[in-house]
N, C-alpha and C positions, 0 to 999 in steps of 0.2 A: 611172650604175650599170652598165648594158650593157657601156661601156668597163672599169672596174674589174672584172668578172667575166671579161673576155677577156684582160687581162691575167692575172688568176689562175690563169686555165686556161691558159696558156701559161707562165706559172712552174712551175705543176705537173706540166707538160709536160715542160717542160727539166729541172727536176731528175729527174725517172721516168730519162730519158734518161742523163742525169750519173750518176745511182745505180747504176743496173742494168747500164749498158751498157760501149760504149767497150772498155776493156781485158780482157783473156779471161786467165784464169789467177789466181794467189790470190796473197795479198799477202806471203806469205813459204814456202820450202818445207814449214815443217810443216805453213801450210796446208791448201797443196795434197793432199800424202799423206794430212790427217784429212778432208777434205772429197771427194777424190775414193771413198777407201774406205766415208765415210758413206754416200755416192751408189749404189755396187756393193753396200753394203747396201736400198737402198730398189729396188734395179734402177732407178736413174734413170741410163740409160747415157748419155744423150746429154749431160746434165750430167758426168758422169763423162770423157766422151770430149773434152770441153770443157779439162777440167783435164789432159790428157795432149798431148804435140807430136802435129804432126799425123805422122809418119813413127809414129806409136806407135798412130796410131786404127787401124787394123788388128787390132793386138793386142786392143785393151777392145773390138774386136767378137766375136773370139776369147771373150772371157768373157763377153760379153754370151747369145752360141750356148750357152754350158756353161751359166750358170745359168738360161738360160730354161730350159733342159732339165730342172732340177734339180729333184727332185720335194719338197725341202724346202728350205727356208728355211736362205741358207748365210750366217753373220756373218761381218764382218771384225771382229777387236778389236787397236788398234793400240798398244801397250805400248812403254815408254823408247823414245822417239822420238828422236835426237838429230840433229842435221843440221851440218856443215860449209862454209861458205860460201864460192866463191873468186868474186869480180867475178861473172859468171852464170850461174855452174854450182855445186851443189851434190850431197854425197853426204848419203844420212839412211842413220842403220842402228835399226832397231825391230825389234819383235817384234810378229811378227804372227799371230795366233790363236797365241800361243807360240813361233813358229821364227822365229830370227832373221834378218831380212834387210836387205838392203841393196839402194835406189834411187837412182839418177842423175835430176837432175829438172834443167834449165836455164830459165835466164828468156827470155821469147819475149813481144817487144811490153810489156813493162813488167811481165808477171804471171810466176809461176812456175807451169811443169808437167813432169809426170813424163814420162822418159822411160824407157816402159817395153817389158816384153817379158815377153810371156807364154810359158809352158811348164807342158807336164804331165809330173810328175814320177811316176813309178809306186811309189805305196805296194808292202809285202810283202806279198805274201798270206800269211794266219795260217789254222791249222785250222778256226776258228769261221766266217769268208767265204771260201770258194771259189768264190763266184759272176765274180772275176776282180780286178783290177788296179784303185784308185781312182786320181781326179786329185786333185791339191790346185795350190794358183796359186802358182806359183814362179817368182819371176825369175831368165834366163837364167842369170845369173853365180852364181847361188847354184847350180844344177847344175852348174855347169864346178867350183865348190867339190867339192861331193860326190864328182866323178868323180877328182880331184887328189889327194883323201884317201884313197880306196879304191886308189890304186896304190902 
């Protein structure tokens, strides 16, 4: 009896380990992008920062500082998701909270994650807030778009 319980709890063991662990990143790019964004909804950064390369954890701490700060509760909604796949790199273009954009995300150790880059983009000020300039979370290349169009 003793025996057969030690064995159970070391089956239980191993798979906890098999399930949970091991490989770091999500099983496909769209994944990544609904799972990392679910995550910067719950502020579970470190989960989040999990699903991003490591050259890119700098950034999601960048946003980690912005929405602690944030005195309200900021969603991400991730809309037509599409992703392009070459061997381990992929492009997705989505919509997110409405504006469309576009991440680079690579596979790394068998999982995918994003590789991202954060930036603050400065909203216009309108007559009704004057109190100054907001952020919104905009990846780089989507401002080199902005600034390409305005010349």
């Amino acid at each position: 009896m003793k025996r057969n319980l030690i064995l159970i709890a070391t089956a239980v063991i191993a798979f906890a380990f098999v399930g949970c662990g091991g490989k770091e990143g999500a099983k496909t790019p769209e994944d990544a992008i609904n799972q990392f964004y679910a995550h910067l909804d719950k502020k579970e950064f470190k989960e989040a920062k999990a699903l991003a390369t490591t050259e890119s954890a700098s950034e999601v701490e960048k946003i980690e500082n912005e929405l602690s700060k944030a005195k309200e509760k900021t969603e991400f909604k991730v809309e037509d998701l599409k992703c392009e796949t070459k061997e381990d790199a992929a492009t997705c273009t989505m919509k997110l909270n409405g504006e469309e954009q576009k991440i680079e995300l690579k596979k790394v150790d068998g999982g995918w994650k994003l590789v991202y880059k954060y930036a603050a983009k400065e909203a216009e000020n309108t007559e009704d807030d004057a109190s100054g300039p907001d952020e919104a979370y905009v990846p780089a290349d989507q401002i080199q778009d902005d600034v390409a169009e305005e010349q």
